[in-house]
Every structure is written in structure tokens, then in C-alpha cells.
Backbone as CSV, one residue per row, in Angstrom:
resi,resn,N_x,N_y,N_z,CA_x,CA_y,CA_z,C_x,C_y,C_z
1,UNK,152.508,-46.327,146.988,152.763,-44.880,147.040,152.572,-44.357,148.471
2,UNK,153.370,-43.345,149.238,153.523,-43.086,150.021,153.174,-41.538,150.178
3,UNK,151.553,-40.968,151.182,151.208,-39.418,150.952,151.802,-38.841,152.177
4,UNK,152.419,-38.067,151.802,153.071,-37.294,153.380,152.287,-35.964,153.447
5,UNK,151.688,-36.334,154.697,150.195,-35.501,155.379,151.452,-34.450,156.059
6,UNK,151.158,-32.901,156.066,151.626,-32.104,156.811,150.944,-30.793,157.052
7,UNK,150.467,-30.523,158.777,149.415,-29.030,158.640,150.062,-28.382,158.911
8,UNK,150.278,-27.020,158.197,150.800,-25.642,158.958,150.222,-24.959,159.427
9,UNK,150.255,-24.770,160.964,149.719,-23.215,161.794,150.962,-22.699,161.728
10,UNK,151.205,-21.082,161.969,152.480,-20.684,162.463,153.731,-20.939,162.256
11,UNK,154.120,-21.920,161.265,155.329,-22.835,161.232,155.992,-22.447,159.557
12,UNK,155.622,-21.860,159.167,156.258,-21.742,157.358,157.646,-21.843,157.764
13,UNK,158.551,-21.198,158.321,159.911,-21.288,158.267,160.500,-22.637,158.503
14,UNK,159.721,-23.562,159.288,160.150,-24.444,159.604,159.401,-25.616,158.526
15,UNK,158.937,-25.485,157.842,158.317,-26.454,157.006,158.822,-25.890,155.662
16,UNK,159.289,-25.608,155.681,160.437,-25.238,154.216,161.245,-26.118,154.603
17,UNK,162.077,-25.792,155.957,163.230,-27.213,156.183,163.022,-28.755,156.187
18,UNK,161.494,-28.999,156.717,160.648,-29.996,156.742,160.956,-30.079,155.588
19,UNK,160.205,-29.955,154.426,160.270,-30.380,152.879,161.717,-30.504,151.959
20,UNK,162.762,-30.009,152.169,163.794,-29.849,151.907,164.167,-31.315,152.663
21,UNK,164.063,-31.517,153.932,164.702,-32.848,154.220,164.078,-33.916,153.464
22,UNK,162.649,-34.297,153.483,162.338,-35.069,152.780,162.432,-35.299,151.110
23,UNK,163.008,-33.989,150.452,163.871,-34.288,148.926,165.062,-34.705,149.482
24,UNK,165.289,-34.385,150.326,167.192,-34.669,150.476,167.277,-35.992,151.026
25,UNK,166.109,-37.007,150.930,166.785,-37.958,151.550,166.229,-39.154,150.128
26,UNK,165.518,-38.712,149.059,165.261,-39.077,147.799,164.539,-40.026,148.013
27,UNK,163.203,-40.304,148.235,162.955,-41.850,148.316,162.750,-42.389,147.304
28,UNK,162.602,-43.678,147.405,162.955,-44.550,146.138,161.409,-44.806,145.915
29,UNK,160.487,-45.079,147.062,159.258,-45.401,146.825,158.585,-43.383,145.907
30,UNK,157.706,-43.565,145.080,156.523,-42.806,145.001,156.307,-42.245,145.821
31,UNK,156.291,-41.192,145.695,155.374,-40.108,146.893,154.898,-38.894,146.787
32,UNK,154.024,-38.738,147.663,153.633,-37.027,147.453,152.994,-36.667,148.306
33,UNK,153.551,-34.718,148.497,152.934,-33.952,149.837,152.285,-33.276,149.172
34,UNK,151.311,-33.480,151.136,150.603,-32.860,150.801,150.649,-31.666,152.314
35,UNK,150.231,-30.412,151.563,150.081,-29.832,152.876,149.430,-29.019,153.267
36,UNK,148.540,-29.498,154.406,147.235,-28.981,154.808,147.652,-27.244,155.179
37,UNK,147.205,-26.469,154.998,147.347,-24.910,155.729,146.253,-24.138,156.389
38,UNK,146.517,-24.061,157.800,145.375,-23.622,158.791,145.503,-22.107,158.939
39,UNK,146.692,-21.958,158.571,147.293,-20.550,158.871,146.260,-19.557,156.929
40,UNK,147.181,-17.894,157.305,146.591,-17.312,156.122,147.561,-17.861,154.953
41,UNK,146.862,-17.681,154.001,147.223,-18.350,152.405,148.349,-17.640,152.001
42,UNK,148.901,-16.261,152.631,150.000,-15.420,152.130,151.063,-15.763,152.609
43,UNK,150.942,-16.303,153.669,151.811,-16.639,154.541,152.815,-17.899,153.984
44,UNK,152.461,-18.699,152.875,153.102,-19.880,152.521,153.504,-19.509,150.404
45,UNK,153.433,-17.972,150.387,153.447,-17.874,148.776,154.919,-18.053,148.582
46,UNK,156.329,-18.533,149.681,157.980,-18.625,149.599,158.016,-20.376,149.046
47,UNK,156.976,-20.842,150.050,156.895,-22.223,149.605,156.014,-22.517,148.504
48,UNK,155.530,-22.444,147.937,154.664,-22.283,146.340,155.949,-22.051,145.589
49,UNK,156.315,-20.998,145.525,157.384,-21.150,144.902,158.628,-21.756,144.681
50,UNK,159.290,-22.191,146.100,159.751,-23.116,146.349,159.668,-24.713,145.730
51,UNK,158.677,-24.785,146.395,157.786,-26.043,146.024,156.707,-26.473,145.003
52,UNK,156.498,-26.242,143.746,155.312,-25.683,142.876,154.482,-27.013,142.897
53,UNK,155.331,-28.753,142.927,154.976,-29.895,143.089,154.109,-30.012,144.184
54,UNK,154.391,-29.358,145.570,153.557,-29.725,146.824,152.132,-29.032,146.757
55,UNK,151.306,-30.485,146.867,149.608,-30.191,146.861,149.435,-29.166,148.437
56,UNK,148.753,-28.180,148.159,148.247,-27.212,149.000,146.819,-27.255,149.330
57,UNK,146.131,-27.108,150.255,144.962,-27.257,150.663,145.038,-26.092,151.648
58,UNK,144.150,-25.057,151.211,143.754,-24.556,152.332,142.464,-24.267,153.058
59,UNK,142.500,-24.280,154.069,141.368,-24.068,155.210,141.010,-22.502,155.490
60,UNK,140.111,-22.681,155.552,138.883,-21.377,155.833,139.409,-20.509,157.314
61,UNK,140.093,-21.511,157.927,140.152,-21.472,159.610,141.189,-22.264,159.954
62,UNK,141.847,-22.088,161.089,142.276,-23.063,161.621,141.629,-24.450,162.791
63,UNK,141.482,-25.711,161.805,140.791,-26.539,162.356,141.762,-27.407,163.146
64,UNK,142.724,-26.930,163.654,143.263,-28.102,164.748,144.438,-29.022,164.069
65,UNK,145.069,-29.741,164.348,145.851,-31.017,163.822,145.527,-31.707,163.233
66,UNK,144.423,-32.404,163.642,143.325,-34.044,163.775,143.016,-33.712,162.216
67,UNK,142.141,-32.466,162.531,140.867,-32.339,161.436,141.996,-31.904,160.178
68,UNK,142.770,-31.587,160.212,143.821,-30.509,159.518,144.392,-32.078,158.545
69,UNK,144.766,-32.731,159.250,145.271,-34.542,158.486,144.265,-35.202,158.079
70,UNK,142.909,-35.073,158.690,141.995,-35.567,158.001,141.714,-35.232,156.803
71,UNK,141.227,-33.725,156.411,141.379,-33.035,155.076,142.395,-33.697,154.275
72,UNK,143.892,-34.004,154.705,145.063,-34.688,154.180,144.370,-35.275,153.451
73,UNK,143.791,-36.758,154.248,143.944,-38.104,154.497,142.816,-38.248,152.914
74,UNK,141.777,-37.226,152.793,140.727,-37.450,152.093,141.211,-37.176,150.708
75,UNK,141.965,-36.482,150.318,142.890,-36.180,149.444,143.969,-36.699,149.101
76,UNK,144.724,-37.512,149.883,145.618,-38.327,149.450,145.274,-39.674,148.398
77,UNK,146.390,-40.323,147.482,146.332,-41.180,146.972,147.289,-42.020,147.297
78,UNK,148.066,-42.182,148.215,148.986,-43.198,148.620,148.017,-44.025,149.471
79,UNK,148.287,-45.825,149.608,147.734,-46.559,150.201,148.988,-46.662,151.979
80,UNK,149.889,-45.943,151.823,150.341,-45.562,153.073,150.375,-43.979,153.367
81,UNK,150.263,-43.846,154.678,149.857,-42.112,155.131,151.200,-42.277,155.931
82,UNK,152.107,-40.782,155.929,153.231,-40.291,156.376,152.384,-38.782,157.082
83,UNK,151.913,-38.993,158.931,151.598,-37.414,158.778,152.695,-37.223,159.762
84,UNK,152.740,-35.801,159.529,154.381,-34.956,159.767,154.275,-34.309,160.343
85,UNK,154.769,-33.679,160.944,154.827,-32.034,161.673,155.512,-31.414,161.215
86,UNK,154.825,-29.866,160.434,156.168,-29.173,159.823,157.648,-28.974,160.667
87,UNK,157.206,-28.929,161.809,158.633,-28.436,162.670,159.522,-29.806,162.842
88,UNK,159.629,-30.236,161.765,160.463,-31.866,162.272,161.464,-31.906,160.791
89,UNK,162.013,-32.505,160.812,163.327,-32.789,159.671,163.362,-34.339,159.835
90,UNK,163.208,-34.904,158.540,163.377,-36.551,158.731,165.249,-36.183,158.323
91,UNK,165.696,-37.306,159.459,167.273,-37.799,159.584,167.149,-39.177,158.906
92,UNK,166.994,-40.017,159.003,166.781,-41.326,158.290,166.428,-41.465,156.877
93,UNK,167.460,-42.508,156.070,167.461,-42.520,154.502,166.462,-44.028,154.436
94,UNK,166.280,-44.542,155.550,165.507,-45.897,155.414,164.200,-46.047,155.372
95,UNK,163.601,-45.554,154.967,162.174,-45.245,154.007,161.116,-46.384,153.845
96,UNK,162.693,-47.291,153.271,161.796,-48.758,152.963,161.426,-49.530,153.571
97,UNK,162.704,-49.201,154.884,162.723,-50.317,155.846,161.316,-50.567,156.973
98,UNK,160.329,-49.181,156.613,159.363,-48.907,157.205,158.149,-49.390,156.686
99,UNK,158.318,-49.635,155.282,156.931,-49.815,154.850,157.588,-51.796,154.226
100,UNK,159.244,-51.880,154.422,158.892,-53.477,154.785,158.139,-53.788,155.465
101,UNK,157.839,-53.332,157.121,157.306,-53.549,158.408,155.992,-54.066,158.068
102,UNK,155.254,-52.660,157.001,153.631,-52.874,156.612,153.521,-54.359,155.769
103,UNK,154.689,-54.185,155.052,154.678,-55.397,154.006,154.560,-56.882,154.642
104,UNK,155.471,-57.095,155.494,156.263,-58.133,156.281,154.516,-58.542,156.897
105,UNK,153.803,-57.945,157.231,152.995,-58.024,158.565,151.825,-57.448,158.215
106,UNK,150.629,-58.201,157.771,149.409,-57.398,157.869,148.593,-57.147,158.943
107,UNK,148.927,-57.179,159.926,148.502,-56.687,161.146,149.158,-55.408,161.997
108,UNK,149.814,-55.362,160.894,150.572,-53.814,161.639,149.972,-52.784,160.917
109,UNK,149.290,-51.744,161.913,148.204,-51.096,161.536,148.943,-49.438,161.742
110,UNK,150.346,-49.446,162.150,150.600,-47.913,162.748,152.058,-48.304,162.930
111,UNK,153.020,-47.408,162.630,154.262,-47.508,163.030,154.781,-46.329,163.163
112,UNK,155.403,-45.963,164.335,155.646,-44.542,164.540,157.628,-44.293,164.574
113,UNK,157.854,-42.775,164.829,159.302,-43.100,164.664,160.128,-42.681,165.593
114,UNK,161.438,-42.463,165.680,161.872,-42.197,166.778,162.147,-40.398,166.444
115,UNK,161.671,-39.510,167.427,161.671,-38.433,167.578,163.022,-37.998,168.315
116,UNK,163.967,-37.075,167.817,164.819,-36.590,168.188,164.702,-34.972,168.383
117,UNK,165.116,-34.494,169.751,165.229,-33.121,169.874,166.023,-32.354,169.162
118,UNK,166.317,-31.158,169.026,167.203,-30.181,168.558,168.549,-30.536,168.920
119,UNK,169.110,-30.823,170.094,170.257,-31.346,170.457,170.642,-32.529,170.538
120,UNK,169.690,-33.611,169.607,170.257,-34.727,169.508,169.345,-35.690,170.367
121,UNK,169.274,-35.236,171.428,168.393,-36.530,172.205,167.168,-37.024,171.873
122,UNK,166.462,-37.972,172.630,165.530,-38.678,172.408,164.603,-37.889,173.021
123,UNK,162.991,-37.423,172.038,162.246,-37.067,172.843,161.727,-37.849,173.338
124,UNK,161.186,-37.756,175.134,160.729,-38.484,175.930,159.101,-38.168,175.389
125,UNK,158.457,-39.211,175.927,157.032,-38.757,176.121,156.392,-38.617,174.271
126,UNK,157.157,-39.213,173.643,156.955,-40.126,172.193,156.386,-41.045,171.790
127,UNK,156.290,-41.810,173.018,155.732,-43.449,172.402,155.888,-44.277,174.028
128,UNK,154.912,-45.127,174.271,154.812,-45.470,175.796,153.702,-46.733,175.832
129,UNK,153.351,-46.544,177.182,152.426,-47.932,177.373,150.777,-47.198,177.343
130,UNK,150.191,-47.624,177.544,148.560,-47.108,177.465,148.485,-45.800,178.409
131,UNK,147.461,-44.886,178.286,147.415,-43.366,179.276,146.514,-43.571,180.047
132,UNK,147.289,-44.072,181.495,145.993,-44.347,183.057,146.662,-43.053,183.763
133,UNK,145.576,-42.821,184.469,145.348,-42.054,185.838,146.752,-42.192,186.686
134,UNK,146.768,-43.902,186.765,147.954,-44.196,187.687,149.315,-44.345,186.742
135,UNK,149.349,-44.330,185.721,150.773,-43.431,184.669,151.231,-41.888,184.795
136,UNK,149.980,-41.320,184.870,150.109,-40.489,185.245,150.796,-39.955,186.557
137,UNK,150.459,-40.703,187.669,151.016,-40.135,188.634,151.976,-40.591,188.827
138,UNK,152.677,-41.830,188.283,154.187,-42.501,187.985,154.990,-41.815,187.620
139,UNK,154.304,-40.834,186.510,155.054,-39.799,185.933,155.370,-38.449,186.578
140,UNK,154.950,-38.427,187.183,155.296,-37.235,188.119,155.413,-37.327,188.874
141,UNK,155.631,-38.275,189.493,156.892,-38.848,190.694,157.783,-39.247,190.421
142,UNK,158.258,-39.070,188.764,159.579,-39.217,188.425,160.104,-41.113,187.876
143,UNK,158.620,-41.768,187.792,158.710,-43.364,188.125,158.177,-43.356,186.591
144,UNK,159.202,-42.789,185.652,158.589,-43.333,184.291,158.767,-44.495,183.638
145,UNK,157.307,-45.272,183.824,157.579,-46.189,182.894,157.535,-46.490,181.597
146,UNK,157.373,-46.130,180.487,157.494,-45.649,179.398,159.090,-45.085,178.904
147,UNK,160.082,-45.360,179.778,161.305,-44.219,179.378,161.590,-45.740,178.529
148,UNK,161.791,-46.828,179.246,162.153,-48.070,178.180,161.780,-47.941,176.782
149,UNK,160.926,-47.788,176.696,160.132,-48.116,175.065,160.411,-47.059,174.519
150,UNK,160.753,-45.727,174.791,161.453,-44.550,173.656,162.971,-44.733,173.804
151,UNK,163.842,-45.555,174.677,165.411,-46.125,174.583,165.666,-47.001,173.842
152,UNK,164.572,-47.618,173.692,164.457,-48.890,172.929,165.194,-48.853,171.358
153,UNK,166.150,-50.001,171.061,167.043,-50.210,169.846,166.217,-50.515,168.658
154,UNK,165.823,-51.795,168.825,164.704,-52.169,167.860,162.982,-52.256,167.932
155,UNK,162.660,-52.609,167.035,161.349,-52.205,166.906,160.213,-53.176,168.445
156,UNK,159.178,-51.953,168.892,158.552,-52.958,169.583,156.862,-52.703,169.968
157,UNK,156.288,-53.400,169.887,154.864,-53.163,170.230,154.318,-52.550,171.083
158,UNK,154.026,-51.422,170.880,153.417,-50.602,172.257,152.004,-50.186,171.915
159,UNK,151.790,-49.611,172.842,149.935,-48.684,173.022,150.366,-47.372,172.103
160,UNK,150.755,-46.575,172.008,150.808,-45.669,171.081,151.846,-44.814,170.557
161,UNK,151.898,-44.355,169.416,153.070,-43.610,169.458,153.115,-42.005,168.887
162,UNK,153.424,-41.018,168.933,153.283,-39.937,168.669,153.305,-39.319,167.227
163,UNK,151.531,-38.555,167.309,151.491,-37.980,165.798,152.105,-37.243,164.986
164,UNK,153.420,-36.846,165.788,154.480,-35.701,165.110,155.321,-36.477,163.658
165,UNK,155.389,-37.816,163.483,155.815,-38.936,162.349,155.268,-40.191,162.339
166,UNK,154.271,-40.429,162.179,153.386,-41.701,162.336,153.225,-41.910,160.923
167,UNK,153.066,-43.121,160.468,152.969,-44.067,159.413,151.599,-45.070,159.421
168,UNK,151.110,-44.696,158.736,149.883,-45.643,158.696,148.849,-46.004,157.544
169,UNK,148.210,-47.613,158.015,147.905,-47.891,156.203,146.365,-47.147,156.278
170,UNK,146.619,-46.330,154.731,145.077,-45.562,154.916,143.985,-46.116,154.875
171,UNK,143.681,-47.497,154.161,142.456,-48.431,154.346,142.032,-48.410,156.252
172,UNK,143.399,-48.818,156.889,142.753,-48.826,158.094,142.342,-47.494,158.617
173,UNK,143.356,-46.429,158.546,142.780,-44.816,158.787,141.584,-44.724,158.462
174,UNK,141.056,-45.165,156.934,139.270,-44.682,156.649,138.479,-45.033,157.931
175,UNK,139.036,-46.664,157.925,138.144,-47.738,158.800,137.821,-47.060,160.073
176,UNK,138.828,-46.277,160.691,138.360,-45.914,162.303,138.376,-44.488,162.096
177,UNK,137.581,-43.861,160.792,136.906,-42.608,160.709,138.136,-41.411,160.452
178,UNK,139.722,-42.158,160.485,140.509,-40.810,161.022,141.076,-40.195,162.180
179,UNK,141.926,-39.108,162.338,141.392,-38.493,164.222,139.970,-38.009,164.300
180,UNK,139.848,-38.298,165.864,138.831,-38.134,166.258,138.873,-36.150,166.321
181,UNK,137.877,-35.355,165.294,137.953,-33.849,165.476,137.719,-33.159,166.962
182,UNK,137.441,-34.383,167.677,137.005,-33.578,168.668,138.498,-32.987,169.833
183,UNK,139.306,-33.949,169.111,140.456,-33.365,169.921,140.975,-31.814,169.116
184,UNK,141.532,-30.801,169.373,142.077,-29.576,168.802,142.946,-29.961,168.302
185,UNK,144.035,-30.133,169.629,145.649,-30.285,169.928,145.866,-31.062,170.860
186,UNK,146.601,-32.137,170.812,147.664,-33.577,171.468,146.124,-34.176,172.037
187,UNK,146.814,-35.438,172.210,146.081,-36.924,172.449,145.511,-37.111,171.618
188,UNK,145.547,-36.855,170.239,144.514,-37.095,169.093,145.217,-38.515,168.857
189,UNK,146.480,-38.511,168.703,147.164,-40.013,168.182,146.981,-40.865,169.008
190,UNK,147.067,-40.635,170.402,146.685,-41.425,171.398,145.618,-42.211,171.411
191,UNK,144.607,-41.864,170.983,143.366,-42.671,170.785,143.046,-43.042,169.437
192,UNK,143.615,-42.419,168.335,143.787,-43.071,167.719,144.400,-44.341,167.008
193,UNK,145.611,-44.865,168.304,146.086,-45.744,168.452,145.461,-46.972,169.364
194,UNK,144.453,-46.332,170.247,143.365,-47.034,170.731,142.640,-47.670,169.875
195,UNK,142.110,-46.999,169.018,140.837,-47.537,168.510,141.631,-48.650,167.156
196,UNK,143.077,-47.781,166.764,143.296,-49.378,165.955,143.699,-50.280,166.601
197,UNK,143.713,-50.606,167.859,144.816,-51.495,168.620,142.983,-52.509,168.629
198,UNK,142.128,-51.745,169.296,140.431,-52.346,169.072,139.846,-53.011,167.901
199,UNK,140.723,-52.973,166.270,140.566,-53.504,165.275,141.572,-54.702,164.786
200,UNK,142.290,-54.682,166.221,143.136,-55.803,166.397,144.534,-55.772,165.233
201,UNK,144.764,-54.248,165.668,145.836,-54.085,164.798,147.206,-53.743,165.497
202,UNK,148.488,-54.253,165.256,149.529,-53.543,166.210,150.236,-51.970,165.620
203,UNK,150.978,-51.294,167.088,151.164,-50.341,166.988,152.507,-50.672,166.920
204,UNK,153.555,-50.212,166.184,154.940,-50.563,166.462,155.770,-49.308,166.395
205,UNK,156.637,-49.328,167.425,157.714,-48.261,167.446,159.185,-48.362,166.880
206,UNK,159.185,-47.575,166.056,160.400,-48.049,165.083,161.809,-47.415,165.220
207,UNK,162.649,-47.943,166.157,163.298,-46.462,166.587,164.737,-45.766,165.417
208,UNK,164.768,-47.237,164.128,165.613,-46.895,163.743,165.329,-45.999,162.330
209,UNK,163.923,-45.376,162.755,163.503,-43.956,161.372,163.387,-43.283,162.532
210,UNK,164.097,-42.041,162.194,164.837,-41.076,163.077,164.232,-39.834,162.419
211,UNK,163.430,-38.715,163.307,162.939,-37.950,163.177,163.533,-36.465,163.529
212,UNK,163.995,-35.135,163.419,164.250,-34.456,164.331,162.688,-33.676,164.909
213,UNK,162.501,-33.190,165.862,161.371,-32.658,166.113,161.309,-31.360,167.217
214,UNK,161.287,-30.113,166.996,161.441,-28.985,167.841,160.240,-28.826,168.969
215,UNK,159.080,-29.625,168.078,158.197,-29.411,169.547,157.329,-28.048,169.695
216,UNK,155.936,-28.157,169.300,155.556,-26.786,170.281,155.467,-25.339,169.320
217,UNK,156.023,-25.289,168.206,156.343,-24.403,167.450,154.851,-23.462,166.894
218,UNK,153.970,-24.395,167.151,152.578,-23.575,166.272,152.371,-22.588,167.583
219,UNK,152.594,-22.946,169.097,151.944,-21.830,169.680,152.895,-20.540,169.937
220,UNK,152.061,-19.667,170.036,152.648,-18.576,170.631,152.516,-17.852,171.739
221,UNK,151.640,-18.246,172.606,150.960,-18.226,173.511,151.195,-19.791,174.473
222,UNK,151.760,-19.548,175.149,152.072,-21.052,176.180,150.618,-20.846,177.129
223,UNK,149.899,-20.144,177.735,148.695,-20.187,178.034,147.858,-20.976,177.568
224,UNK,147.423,-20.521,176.490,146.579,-21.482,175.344,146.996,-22.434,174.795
225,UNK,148.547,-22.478,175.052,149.038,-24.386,174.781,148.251,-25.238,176.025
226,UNK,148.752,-24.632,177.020,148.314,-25.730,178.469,146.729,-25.718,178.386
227,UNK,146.142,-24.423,177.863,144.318,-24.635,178.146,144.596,-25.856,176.907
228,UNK,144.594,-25.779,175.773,144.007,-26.836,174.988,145.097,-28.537,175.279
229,UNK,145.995,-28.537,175.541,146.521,-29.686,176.454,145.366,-30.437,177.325
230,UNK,145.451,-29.605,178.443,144.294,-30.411,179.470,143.043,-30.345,179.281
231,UNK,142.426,-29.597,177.819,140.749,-29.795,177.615,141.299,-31.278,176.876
232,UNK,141.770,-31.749,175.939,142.108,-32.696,175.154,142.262,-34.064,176.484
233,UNK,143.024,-34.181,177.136,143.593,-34.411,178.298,142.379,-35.481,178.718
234,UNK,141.382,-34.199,179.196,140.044,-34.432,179.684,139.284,-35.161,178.974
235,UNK,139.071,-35.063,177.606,138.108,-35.748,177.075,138.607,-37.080,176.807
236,UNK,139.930,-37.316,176.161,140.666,-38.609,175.930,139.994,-39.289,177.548
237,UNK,140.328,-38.846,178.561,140.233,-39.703,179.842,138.918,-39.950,180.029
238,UNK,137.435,-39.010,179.223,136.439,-39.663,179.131,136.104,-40.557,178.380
239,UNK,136.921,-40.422,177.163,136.019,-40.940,176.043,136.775,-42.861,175.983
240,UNK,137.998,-42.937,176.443,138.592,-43.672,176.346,138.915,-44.670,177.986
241,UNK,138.588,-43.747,179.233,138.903,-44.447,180.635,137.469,-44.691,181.416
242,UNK,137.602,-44.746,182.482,136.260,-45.039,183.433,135.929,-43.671,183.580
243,UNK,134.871,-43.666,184.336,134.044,-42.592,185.130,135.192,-41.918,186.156
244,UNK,136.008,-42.836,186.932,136.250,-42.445,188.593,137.941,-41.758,187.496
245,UNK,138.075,-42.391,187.024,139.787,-41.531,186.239,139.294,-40.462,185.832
246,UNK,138.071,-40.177,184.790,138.072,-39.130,184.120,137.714,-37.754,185.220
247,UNK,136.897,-38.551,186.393,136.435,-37.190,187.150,137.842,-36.332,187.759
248,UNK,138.468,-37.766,188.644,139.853,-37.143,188.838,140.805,-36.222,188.200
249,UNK,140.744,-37.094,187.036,141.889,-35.850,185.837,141.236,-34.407,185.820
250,UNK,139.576,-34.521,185.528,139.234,-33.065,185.614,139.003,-32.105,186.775
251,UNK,139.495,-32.710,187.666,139.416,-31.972,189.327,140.850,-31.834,189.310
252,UNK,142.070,-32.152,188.809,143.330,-32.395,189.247,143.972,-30.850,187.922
253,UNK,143.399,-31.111,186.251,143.431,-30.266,185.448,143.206,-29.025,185.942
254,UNK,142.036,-28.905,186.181,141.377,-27.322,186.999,142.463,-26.995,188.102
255,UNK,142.488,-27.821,189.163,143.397,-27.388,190.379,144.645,-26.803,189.235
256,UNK,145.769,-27.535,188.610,146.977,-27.407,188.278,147.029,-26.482,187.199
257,UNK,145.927,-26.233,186.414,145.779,-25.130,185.539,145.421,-23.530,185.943
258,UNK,144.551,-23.794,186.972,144.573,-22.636,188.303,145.736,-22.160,188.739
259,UNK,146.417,-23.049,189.092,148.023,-22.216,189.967,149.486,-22.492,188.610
260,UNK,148.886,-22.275,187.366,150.247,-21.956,186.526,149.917,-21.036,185.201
């Protein structure tokens, strides 16, 4: 059985379409959503009705992404986890061909999918090689290395791949606690792909489950996107890099968050 984890902040309009794609593409396996709500409880009474089947959970507050799938994760009964982003539309009818992967391979601990923009393209900055200091600055000198592995045809082993459609078996999710709450917003998957890659599990990028994904939709405030970006940013580079990276990132964050 297959639980499809999904949190709403801000997003009801777009997680009506979210849920609508995933009936419209019928899966053959068992399944069931669930969907976390950070936002107010009035705000989702189109989808209740809509939807009377989809398990609802709501939160007191808005606790973030991480913590928001965790609640999911504790509540689910599928032995595979689907978490989603309301603002995404699954394009792909191959369902199975994903949880062959789990089947085929008990060491595949995470399989993520290929994220498509609004106009069709590939989102960049989806799925890549591990997050250093010196990636970083590859990347903004325009020297991305990572553009391979989101072009990529068939499936391939990387360091992580992005929590906006990630697939994963929930025995191992219990095992490494979940996301880590301490992230709000972004790099939560990131290290959470760390710590299963540390249980000697692979991460695989699957590019032929096709995601659409708008990106960005819970904020409303681009201010408070970039503050909670580079606090997240910061701690991933402590909790996960050396001393001399993490000081850098947080002298480099401050400077670049200062002048934008």
C-alpha cells in the first residue's frame, strides 16, 4: 500500500489539482491520502467536500514541511511513503514502475522524481551530487555540476533528491527518526538523504515519474522565503559539513541576505 503524505500552507487551490491528478491517473496499487493542514481548517471545507475519502489532519499551527510529513508519516499505513507538494500535479501513469525499483532492490532506501516546471521544463536544482561549500560556488559561477543528473534519461544514484515527490520505504523513514524538525523550510530532504545514504541505503533518481511542480507557492512574502532558506542553509552546513564550511556559509548568508 502506498500513503501519499501532502502539507498544505497557503496552497488549497492548488491541491485540489494535486488530488484530482492523482485519481486521474488511477493507480492500480492501494493507496491513500493523506493531508497534513498547517494552514486554518476553513480554508480546506471545498476539499472535504470534494474529497470526503482524503484523511485530514490538522495542526494547531503551522509546523513547517518536515514536521508537517512527519505527523503524515505517523499516521500512515502504507509500507511505502509518497510525500507531495500540494502545488505539483503527477504527469506519469507508471506508479508501478517505481515501487518495482523498491521491489527489484532492497537497498534502495529513497527514490525521487523528475520535477517539471509549469512550461514543461526540467526543474533544475531537483536532484544533484552532495551540498559542499565548493558546489556551491560552482554554482554560481555558472559551473553546474549537478545539471547532468536532473538531464539524466534513466534512473541513477545520486546524494539526494528533492522533497517536492520523494518515495520512500517507511520502515526506513521510522529508522532515521523522519525529517529532521529542526529544518522549517528546504534542505530538510537533503539530509535526509544523508542520513539514509549513512544506513547504507541508495538514493535513486527516477526521471521517468514525471512530476509537474510550480515551486514556492506557500509563500507570500519572498522576504521570509530567503530568511528561512538561508537559516535552514546554515544549519544543514552545520549539522551535516565541517566547522571551516559552516562558518563560511554563515558569513557569506548574512553578507548576501543584507544586500537583497
Amino acid at each position: 500500500m502506498i500513503s501519499i503524505v501532502i502539507v498544505n500552507y497557503h496552497s488549497e487551490k492548488h491541491l485540489i489539482k494535486c488530488l484530482y491528478s492523482i485519481y486521474k491517473h488511477s493507480f492500480k496499487e492501494d493507496f491513500e491520502i493523506i493531508v497534513v493542514n498547517n494552514d486554518q481548517k476553513d480554508k480546506i471545507k471545498e476539499l472535504i467536500q470534494k474529497f470526503p475519502e482524503v484523511k485530514i489532519y490538522q495542526n494547531e499551527k503551522n509546523l513547517g514541511f518536515g514536521a508537517g510529513n512527519n505527523v503524515g508519516a505517523r499516521i500512515a499505513k502504507g509500507d511505502i511513503l509518497l510525500f507531495l507538494n500540494p502545488d505539483t500535479e503527477i504527469i506519469s501513469k507508471n506508479i508501478e514502475d517505481v515501487l518495482s525499483l523498491f521491489e527489484q532492490d532492497d537497498k534502495v532506501g529513497i527514490i525521487g522524481s523528475q520535477l517539471r516546471l509549469d512550461e514543461n521544463k526540467i526543474q533544475p536544482w531537483s536532484v544533484g551530487y552532495e551540498i559542499s561549500l565548493l558546489n556551491l560556488i560552482k554554482n554560481n559561477l555558472g559551473l553546474m555540476s549537478s545539471q547532468d543528473i536532473w538531464q539524466a534519461k534513466e534512473k541513477v544514484e545520486v546524494d539526494w533528491v528533492s522533497g517536492a515527490a520523494l518515495f520512500i520505504r517507511k520502515d526506513i523513514f521510522e529508522k532515521t527518526s523522519g525529517f529532521d524538525e529542526k529544518f522549517f523550510m528546504y534542505f530538510e530532504d537533503m539530509d535526509l538523504c544523508v542520513r539514509i545514504k549513512k544506513l547504507e541505503k541508495k538514493v535513486l533518481y527516477y526521471p521517468n515519474f514525471e512530476v509537474r511542480h510550480l515551486g514556492g507557492e506557500s509563500y507570500q512574502q519572498k522576504k521570509l522565503q530567503k530568511k528561512d532558506y538561508y537559516r535552514s542553509q546554515e544549519y544543514y552546513f552545520k549539522k551535516n559539513r565541517n566547522f571551516f564550511e559552516w562558518l563560511l556559509i554563515k558569513i557569506l548568508a548574512k553578507l548576501f541576505y543584507a544586500n537583497h
